[in-house]
C-alpha distance (Angstrom), angle and dihedral (degrees) to the residues before:
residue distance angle dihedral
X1 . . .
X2 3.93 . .
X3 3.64 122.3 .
X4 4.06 118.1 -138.4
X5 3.72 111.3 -121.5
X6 4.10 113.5 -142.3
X7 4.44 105.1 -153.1
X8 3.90 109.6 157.8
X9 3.44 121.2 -126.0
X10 3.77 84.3 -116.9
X11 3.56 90.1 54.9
X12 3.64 92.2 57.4
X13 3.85 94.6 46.0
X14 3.33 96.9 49.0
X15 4.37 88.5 62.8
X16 3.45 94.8 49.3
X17 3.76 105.7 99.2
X18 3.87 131.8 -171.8
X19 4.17 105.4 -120.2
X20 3.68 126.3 159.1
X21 3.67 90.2 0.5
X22 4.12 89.9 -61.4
X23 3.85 133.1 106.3
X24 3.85 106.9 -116.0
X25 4.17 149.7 160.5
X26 3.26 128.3 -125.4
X27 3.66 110.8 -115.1
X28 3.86 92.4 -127.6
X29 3.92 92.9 53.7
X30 3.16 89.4 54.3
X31 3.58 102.2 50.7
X32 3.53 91.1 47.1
X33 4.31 91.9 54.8
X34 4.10 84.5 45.4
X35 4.20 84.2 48.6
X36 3.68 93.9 -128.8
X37 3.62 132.2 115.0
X38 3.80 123.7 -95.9
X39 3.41 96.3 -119.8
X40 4.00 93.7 48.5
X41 3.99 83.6 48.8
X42 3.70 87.9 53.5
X43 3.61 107.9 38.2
X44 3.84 76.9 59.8
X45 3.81 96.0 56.4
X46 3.74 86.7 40.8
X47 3.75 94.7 53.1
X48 3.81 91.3 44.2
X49 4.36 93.9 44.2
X50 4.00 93.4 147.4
X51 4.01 94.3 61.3
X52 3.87 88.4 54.1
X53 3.93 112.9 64.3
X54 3.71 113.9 -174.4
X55 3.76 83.4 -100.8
X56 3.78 95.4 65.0
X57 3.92 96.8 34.5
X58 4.14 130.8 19.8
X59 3.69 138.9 165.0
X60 3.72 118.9 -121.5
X61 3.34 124.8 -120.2
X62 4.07 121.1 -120.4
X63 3.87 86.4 -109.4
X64 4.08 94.5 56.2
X65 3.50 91.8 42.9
X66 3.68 91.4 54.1
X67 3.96 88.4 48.1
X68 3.58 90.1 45.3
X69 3.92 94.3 53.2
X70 4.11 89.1 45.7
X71 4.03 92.4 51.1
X72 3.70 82.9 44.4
X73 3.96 99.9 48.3
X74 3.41 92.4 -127.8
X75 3.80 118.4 147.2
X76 4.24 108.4 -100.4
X77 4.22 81.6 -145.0
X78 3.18 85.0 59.2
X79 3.94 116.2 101.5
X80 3.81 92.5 -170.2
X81 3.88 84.0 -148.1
X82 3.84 86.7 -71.7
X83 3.94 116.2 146.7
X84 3.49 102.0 178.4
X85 3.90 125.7 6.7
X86 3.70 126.6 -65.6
X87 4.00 135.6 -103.6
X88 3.49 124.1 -144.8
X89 3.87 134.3 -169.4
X90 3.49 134.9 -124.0
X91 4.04 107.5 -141.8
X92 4.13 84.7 -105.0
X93 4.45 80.6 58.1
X94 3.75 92.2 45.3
X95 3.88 92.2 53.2
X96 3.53 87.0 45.2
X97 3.60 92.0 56.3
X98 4.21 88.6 65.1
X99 3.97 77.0 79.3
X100 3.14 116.7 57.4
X101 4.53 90.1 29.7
X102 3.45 99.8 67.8
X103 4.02 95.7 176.1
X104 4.09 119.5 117.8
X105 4.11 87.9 -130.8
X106 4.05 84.8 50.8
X107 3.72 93.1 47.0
X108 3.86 101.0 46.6
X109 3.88 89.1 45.8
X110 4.14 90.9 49.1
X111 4.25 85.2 49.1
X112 3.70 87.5 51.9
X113 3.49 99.3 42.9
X114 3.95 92.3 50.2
X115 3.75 91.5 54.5
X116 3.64 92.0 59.0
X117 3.66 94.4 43.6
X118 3.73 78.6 55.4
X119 3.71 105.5 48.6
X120 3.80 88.5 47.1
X121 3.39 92.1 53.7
X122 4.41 88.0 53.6
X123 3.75 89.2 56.8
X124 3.26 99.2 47.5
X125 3.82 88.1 49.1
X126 3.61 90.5 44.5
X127 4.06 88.3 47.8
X128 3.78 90.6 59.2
X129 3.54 88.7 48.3
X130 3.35 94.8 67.9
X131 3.73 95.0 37.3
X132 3.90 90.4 63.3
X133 3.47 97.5 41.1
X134 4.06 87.3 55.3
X135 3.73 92.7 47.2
X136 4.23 86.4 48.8
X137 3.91 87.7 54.6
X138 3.81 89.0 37.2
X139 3.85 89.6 58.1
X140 3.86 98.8 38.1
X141 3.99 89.3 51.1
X142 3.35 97.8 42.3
X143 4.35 89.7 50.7
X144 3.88 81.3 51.2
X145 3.55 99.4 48.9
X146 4.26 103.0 39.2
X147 3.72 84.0 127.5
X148 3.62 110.1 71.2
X149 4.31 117.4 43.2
X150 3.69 85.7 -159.0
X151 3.36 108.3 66.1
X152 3.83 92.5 34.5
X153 4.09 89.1 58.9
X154 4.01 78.1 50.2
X155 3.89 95.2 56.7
X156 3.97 90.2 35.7
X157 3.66 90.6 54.1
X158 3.91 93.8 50.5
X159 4.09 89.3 48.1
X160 3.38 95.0 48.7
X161 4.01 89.6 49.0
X162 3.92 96.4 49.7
X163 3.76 86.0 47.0
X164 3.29 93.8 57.3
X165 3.80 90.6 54.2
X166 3.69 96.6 44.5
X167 3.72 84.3 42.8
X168 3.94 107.2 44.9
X169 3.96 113.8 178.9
X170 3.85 107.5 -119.4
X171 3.64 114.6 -116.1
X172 3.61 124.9 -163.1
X173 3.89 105.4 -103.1
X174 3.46 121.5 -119.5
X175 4.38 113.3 -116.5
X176 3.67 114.1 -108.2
X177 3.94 122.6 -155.2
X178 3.30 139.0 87.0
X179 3.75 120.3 -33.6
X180 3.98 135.8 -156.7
X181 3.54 115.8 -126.9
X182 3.53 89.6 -111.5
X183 3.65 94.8 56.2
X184 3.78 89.4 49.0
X185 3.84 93.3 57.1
X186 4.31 91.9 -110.2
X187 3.98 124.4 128.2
């Protein structure tokens, strides 16, 4: 008898983490949304090496950790429980993980998880859509228009503003939880 497993969609976005220019999980979030341990999820990874090319799986280094726990506002004393240095997985690596975790909870997760890889991946596409088609128009009104400075500061202006929104500069987030008093600044 299996057990359904409710993770948010949310939940899942908000592990997926931009390293080395790729979208990727932590190996320890994911073992703890397929309920297994991380060292059970990686002694399976380890035991199946040849389905998990350095472009589906990789360890960080000590540096990206330590810019990974600073975007995340975690504490750099803070061992998180690690012992040696975490992999993460592309969303190639997390399909591959269906493979080698053979448990219902593990494959419902990895379904779920893939889906929001792939619905990320349509906005983004559908972002850059946009983005080209406004630097088309930019171009063709701006060959149209050479002759007056005025309006082109106008258009430039309104391109560089829609960019900006299409194009948001990624701030670290703030932590949410509970907070002491003296961590919230009160006596």
């Amino acid at each position: 008898m299996s057990k359904s497993i409710a993770i948010t969609d949310e939940t899942v976005i908000n592990k997926i983490y931009h390293i080395r220019g790729k979208k990727v999980m932590l190996d320890r979030d994911l073992a703890e949304m397929y309920g297994v341990e991380t060292r059970r999820l990686n002694e399976q990874v380890k035991r199946n090496d040849k389905r998990f090319p350095s472009d589906f799986m990789f360890q960080l280094t000590e540096k990206e950790l330590e810019d990974w726990k600073s975007q995340n506002a975690t504490s750099n004393k803070e061992k998180m429980g690690l012992r040696k240095l975490p992999n993460v997985f592309t969303e190639q690596g997390v399909a591959m993980l269906s493979s080698v975790l053979n448990s219902e909870t593990a494959i419902e997760v990895n379904i779920q998880i893939i889906r929001i890889f792939t619905r990320i991946r349509e906005v983004l596409l559908t972002h850059k859509d946009v983005l080209l088609k406004m630097e088309q128009l930019e171009k063709t009104m701006l060959k149209q228009d050479e002759r007056t400075n005025k309006h082109e500061e106008e258009i430039q202006l309104i391109f560089n503003a829609l960019k900006q929104l299409l194009n948001p500069p990624q701030e670290p987030r703030e932590a949410i939880g509970f907070k002491t008093k003296k961590e919230s600044g009160k006596k």
